[in-house]
Backbone as JSON Lines, residues from 0, in Angstrom:
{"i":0,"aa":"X","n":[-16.45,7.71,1.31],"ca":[-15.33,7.18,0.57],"c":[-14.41,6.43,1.53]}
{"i":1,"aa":"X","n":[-14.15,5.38,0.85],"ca":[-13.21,4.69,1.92],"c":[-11.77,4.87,0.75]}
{"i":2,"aa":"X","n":[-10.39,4.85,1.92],"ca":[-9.6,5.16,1.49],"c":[-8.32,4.27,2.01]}
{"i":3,"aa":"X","n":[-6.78,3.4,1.74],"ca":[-5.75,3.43,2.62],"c":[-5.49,4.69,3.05]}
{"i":4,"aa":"X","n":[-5.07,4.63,4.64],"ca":[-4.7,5.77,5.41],"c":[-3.34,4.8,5.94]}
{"i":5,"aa":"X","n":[-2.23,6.28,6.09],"ca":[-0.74,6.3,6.62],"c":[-0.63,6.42,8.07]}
{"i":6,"aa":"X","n":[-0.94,5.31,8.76],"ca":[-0.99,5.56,10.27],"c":[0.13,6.42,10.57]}
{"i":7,"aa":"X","n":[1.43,6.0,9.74],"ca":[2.78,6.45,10.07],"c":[2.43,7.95,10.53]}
{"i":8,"aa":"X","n":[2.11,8.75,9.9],"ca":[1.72,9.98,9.74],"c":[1.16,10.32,11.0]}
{"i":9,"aa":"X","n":[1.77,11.55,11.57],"ca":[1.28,11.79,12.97],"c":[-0.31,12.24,12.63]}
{"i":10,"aa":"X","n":[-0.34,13.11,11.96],"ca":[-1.84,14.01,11.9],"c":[-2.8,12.53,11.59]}
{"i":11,"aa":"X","n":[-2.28,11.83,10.81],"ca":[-3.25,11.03,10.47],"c":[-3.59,10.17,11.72]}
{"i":12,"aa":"X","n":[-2.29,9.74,12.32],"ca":[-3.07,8.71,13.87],"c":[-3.57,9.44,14.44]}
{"i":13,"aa":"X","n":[-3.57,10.8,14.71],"ca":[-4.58,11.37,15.42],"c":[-5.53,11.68,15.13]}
{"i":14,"aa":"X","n":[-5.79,11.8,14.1],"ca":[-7.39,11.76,13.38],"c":[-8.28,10.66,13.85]}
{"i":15,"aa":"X","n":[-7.28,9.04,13.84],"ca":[-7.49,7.51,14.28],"c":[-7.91,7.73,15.54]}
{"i":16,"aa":"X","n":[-7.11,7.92,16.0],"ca":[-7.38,8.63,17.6],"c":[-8.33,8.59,17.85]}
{"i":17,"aa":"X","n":[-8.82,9.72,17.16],"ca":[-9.88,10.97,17.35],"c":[-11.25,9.85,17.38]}
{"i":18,"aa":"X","n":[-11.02,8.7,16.88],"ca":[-12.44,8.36,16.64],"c":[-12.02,7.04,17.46]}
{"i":19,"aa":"X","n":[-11.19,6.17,17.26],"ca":[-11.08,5.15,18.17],"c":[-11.53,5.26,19.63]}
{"i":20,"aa":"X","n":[-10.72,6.67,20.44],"ca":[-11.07,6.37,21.99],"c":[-13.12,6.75,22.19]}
{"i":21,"aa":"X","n":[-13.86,7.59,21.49],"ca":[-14.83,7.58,21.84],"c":[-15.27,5.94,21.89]}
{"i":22,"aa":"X","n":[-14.68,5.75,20.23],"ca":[-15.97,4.46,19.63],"c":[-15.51,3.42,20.78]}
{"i":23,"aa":"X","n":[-14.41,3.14,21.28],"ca":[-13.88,2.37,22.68],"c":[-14.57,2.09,23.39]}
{"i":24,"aa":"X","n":[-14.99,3.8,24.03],"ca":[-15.22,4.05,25.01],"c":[-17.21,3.51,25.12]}
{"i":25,"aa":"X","n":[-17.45,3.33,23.95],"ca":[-18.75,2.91,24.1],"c":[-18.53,1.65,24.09]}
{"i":26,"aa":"X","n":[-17.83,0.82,23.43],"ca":[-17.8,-0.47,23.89],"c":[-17.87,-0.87,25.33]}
{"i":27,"aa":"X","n":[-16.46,0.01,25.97],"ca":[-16.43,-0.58,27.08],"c":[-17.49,-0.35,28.25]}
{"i":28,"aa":"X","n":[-18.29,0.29,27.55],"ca":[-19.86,0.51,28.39],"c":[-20.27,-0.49,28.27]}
{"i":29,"aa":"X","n":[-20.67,-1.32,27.03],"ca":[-21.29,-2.04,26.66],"c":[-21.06,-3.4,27.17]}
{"i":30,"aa":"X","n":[-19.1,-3.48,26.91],"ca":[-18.65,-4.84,27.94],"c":[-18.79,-4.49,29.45]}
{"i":31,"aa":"X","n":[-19.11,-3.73,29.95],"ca":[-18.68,-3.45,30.95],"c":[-17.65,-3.63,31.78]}
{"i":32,"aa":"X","n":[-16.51,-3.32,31.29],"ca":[-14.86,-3.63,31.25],"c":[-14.58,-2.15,30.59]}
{"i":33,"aa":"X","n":[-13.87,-1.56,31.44],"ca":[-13.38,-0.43,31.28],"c":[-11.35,-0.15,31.08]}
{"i":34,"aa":"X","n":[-11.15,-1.59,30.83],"ca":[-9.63,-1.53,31.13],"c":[-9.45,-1.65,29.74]}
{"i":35,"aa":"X","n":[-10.13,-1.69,28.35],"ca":[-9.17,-2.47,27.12],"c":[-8.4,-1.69,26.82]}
{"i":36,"aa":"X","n":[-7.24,-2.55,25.97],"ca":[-6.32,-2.17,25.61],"c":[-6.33,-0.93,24.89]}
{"i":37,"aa":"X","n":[-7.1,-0.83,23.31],"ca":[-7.53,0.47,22.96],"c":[-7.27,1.5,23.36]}
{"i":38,"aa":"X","n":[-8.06,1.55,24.66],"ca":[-8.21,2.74,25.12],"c":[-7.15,3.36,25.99]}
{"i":39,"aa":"X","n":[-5.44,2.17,25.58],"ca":[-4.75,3.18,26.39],"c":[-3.7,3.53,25.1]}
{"i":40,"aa":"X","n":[-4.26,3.42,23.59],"ca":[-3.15,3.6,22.46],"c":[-3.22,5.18,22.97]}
{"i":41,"aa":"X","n":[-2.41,5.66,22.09],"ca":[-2.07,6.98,21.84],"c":[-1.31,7.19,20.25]}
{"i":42,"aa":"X","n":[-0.79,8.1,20.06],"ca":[-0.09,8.83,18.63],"c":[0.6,7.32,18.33]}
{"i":43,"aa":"X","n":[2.01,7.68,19.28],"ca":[3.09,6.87,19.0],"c":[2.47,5.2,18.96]}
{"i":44,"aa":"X","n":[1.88,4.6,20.29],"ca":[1.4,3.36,19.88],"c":[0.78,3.2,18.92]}
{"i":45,"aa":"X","n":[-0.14,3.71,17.92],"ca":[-0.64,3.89,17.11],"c":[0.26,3.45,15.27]}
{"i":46,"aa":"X","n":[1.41,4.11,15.49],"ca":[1.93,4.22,14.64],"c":[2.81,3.26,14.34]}
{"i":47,"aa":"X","n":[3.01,2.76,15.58],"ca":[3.85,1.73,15.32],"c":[3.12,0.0,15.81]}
{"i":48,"aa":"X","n":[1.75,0.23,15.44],"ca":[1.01,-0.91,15.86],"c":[1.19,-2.28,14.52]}
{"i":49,"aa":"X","n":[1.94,-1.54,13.57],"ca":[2.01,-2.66,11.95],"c":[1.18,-3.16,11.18]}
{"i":50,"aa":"X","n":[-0.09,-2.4,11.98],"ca":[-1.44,-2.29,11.12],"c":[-2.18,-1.89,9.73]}
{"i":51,"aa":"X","n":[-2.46,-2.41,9.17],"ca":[-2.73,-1.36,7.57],"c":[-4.12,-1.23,7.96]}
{"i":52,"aa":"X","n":[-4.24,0.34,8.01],"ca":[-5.24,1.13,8.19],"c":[-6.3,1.7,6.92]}
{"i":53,"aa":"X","n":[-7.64,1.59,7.36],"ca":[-8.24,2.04,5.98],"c":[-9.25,2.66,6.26]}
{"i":54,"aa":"X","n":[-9.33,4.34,6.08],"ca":[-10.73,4.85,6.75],"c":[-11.59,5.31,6.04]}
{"i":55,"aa":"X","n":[-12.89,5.5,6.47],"ca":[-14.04,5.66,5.78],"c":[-14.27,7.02,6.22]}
{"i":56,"aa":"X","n":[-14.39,8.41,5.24],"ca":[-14.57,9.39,5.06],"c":[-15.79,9.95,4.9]}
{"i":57,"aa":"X","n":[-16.79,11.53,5.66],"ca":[-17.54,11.71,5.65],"c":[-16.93,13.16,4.98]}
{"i":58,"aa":"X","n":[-16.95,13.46,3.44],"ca":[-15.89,14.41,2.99],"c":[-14.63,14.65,3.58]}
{"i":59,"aa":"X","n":[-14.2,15.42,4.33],"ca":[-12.93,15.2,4.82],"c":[-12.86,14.75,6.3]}
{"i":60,"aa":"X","n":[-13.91,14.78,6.8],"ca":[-13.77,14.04,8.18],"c":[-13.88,12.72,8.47]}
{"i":61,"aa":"X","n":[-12.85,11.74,9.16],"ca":[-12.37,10.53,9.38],"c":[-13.73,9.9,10.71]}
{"i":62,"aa":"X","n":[-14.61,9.32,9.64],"ca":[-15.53,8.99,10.54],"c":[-15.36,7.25,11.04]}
{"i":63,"aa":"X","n":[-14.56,6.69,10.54],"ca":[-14.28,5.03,10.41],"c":[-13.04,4.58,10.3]}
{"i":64,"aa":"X","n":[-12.82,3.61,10.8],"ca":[-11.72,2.96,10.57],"c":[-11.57,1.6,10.79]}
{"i":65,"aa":"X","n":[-11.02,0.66,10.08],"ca":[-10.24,-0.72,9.98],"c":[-9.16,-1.01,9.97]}
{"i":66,"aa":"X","n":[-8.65,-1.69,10.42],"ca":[-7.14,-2.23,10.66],"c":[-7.22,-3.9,10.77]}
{"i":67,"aa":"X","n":[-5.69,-4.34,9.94],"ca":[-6.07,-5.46,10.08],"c":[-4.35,-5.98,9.98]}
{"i":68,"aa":"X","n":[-3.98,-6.96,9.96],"ca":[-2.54,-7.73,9.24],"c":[-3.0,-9.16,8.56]}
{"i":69,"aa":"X","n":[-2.56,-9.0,7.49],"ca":[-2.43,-10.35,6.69],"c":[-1.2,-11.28,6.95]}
{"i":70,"aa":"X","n":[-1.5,-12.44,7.05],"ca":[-0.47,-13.37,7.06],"c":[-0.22,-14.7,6.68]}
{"i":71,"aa":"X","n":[0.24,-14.69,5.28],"ca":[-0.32,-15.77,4.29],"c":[-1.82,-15.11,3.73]}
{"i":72,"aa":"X","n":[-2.98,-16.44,4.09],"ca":[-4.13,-16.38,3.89],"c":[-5.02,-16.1,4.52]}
{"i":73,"aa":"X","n":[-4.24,-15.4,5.75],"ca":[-5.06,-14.81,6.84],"c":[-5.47,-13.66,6.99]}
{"i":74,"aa":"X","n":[-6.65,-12.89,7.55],"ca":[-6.62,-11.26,7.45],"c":[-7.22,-11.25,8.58]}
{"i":75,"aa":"X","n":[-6.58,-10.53,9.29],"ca":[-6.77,-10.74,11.13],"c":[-7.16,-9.57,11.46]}
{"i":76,"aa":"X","n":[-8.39,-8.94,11.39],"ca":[-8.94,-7.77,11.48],"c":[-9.02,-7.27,13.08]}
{"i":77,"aa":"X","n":[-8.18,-6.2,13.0],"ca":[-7.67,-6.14,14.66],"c":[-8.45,-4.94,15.33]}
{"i":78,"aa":"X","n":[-9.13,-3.38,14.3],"ca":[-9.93,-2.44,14.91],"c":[-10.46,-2.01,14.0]}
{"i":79,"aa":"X","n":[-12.31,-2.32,14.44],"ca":[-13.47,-2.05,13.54],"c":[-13.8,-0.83,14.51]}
{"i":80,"aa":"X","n":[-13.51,0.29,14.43],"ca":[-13.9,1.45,14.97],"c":[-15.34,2.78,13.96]}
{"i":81,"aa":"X","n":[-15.9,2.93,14.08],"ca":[-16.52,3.72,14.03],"c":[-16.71,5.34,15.31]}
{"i":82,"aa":"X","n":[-17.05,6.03,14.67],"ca":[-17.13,7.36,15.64],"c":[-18.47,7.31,16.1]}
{"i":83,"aa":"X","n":[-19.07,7.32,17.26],"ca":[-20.17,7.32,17.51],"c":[-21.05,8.39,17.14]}
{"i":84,"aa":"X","n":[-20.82,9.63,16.74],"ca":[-21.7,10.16,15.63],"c":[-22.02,9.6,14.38]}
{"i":85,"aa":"X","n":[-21.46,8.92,14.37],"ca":[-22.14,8.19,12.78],"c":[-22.02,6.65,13.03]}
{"i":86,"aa":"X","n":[-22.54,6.29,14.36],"ca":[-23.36,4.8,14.63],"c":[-24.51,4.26,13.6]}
{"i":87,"aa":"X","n":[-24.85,3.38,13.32],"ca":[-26.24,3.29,12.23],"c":[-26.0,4.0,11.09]}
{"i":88,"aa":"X","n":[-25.05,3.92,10.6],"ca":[-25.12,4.45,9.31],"c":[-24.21,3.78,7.92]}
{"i":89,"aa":"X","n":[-24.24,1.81,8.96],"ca":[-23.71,1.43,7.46],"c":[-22.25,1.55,7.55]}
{"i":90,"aa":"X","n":[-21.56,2.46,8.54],"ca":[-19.99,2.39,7.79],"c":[-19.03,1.24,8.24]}
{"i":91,"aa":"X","n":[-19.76,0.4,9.79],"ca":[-18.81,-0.68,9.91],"c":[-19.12,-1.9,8.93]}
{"i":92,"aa":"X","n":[-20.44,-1.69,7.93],"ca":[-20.66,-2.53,6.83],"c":[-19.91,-2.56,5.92]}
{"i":93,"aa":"X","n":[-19.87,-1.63,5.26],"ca":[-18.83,-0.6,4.27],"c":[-17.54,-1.74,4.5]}
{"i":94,"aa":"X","n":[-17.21,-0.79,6.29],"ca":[-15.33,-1.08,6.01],"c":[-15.31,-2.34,5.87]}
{"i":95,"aa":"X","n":[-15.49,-3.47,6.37],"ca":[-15.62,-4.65,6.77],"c":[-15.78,-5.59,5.37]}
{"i":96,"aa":"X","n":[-17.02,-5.39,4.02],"ca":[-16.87,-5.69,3.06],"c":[-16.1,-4.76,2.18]}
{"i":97,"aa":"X","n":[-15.36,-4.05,2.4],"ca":[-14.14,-3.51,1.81],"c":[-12.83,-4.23,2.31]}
{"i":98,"aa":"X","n":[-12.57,-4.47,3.18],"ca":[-11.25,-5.57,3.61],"c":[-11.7,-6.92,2.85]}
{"i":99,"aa":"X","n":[-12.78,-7.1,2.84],"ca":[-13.08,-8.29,2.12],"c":[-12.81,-8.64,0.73]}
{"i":100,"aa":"X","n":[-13.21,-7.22,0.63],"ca":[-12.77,-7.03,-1.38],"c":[-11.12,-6.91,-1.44]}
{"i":101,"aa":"X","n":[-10.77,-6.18,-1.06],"ca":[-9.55,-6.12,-1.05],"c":[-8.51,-7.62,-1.11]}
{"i":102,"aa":"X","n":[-8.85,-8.54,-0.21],"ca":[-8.26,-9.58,-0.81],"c":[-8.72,-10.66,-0.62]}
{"i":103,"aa":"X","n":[-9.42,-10.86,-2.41],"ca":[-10.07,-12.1,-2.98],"c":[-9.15,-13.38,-3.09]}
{"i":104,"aa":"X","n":[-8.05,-13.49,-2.36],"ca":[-7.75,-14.17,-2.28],"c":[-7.59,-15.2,-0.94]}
{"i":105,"aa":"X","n":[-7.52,-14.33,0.28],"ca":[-7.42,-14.73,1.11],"c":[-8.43,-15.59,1.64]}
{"i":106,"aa":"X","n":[-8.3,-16.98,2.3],"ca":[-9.22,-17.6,2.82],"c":[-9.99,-17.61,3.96]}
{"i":107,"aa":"X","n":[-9.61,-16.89,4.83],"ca":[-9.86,-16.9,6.38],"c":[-9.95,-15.55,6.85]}
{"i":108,"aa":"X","n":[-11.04,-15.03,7.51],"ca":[-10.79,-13.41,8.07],"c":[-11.02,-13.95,9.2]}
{"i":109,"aa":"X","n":[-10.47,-12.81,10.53],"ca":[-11.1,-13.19,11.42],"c":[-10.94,-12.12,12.65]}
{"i":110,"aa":"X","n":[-11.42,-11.96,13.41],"ca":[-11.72,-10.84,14.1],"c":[-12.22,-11.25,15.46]}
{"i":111,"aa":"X","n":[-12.3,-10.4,16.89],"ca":[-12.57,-10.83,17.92],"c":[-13.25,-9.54,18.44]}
{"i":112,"aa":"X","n":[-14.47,-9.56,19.8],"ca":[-14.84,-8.26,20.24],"c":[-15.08,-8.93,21.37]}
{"i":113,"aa":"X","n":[-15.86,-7.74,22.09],"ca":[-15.74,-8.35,23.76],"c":[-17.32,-9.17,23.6]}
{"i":114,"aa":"X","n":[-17.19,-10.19,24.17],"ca":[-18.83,-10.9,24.42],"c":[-19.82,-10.38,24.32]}
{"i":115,"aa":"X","n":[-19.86,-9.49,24.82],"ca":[-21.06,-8.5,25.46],"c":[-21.32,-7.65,24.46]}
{"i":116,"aa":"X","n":[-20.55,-7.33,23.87],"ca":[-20.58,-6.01,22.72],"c":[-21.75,-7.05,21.65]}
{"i":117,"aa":"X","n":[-22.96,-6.97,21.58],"ca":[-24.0,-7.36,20.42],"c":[-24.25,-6.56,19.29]}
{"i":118,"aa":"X","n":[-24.26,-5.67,19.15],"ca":[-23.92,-4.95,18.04],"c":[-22.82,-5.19,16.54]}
{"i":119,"aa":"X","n":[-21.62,-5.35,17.46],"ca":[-20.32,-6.14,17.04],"c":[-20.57,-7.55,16.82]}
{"i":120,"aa":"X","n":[-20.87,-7.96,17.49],"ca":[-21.09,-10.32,17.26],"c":[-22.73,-9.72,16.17]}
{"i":121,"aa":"X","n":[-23.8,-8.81,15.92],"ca":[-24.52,-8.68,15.02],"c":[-24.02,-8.56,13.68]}
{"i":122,"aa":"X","n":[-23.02,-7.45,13.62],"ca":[-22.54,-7.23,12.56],"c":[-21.69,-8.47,11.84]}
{"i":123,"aa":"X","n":[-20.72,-9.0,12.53],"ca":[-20.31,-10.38,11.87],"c":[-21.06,-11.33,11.66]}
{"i":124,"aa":"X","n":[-21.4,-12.16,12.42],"ca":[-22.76,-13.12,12.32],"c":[-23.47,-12.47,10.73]}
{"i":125,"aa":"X","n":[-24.11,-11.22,10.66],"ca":[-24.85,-10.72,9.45],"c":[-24.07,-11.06,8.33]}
{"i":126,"aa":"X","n":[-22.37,-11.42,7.91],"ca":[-21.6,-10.84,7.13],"c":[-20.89,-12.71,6.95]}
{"i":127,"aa":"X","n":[-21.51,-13.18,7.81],"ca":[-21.53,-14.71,7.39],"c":[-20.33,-15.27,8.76]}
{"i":128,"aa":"X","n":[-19.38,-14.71,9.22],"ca":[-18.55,-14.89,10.16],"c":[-18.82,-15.98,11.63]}
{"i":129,"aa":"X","n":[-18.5,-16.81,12.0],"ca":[-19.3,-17.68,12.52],"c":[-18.56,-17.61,14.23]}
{"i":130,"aa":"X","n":[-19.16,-17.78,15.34],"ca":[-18.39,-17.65,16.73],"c":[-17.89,-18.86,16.87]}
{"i":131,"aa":"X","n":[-16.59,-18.53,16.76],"ca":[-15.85,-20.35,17.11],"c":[-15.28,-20.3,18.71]}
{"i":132,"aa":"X","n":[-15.37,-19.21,19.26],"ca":[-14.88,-19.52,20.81],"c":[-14.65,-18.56,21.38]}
{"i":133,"aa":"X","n":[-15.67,-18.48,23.27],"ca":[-15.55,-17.41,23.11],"c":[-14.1,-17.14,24.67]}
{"i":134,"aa":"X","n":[-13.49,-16.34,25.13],"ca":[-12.18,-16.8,26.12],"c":[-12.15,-15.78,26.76]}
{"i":135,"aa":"X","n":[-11.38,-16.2,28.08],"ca":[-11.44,-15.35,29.46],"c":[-10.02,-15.02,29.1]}
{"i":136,"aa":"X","n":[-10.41,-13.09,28.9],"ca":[-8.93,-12.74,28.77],"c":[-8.49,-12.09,29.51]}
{"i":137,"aa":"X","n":[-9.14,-11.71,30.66],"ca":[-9.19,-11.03,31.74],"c":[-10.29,-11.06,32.7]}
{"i":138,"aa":"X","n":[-10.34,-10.78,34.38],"ca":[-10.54,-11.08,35.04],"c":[-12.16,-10.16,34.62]}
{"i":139,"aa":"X","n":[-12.93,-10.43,34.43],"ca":[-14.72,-9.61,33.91],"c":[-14.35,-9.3,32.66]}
{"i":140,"aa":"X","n":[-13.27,-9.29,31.86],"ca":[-13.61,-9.59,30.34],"c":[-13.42,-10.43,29.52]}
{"i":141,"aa":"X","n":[-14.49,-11.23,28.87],"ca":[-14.16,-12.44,28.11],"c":[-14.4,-11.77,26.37]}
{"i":142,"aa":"X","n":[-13.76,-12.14,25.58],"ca":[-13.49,-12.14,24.13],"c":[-14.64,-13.11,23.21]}
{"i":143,"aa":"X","n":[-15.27,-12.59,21.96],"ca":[-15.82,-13.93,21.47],"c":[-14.95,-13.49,19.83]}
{"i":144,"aa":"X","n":[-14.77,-14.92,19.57],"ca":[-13.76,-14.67,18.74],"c":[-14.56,-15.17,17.4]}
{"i":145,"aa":"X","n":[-14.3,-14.54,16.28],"ca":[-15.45,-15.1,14.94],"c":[-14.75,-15.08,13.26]}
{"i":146,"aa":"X","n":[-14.97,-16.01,13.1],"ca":[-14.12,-16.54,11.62],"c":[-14.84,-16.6,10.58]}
{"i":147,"aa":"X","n":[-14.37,-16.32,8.9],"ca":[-15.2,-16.58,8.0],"c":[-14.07,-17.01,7.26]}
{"i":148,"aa":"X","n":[-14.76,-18.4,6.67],"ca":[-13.55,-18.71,5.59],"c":[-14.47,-18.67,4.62]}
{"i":149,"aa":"X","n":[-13.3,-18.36,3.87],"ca":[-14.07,-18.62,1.68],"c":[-12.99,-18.99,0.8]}
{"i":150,"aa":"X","n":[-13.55,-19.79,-0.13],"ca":[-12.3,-20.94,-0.96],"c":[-11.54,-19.28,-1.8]}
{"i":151,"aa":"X","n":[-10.23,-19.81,-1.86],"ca":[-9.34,-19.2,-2.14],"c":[-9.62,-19.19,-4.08]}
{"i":152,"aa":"X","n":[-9.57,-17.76,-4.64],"ca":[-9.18,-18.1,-6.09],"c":[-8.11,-17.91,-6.62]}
């Protein structure tokens, strides 16, 4: 079940937490860049990141999460987290065409991961999202950044 979640809510960012720094922490294997930002949130950054949060539930345990900000016609999807116990199982599909549904109106999504992360540039690419550029955002980590537009109704 996917659900809005109250980052505000302490128990609840730490639930976020709870699954962000692993699922991070495999990225940053993957980029091989061990500095991202992510991985230095905590409770309080968390809560006050202005994010609307939406997680995907394995009965009551917080196995997923999305975050994103709209602005205008934009939906700037900022953390596709999954828990690495439940890798392969469909839920960064889920969240991802659930922000989508959510607003049929908006024209433009767009989202960024580290280069290296293929899994992540798989999953968009699959979902129609196209790599428009990819940027040196740090000294061994570069960003590839990926957009999907769809006519507004």
């Amino acid at each position: 079940m996917i659900k809005r979640i109250s980052i505000e809510d302490e128990q609840t960012a730490a639930q976020v937490l709870a699954v962000q720094l692993p699922a991070y922490r495999v990225e940053a294997a993957l980029i091989q860049f061990e500095d991202i930002p992510p991985l230095k949130d905590n409770v309080s950054s968390l809560q006050q990141c202005g994010e609307t949060f939406h997680g995907y539930y394995d009965g009551e345990h917080l196995a997923g999460a999305v975050s994103f900000k709209r602005e205008g016609g934009t939906i700037d999807i900022h953390r596709m987290i999954v828990h690495p116990e439940y890798f392969r199982r469909g839920i960064a599909q889920a969240l991802l065409q659930h922000v989508e549904r959510l607003h049929p109106d908006a024209h433009t999504f767009i989202v960024a991961t580290g280069a290296r992360n293929d899994p992540a540039k798989r999953l968009y690419e699959k979902n129609g999202y196209e790599l428009v550029r990819e940027q040196e955002a740090a000294p061994g980590l570069t960003l590839a950044f990926f957009q999907k537009n769809k006519g507004a109704s």
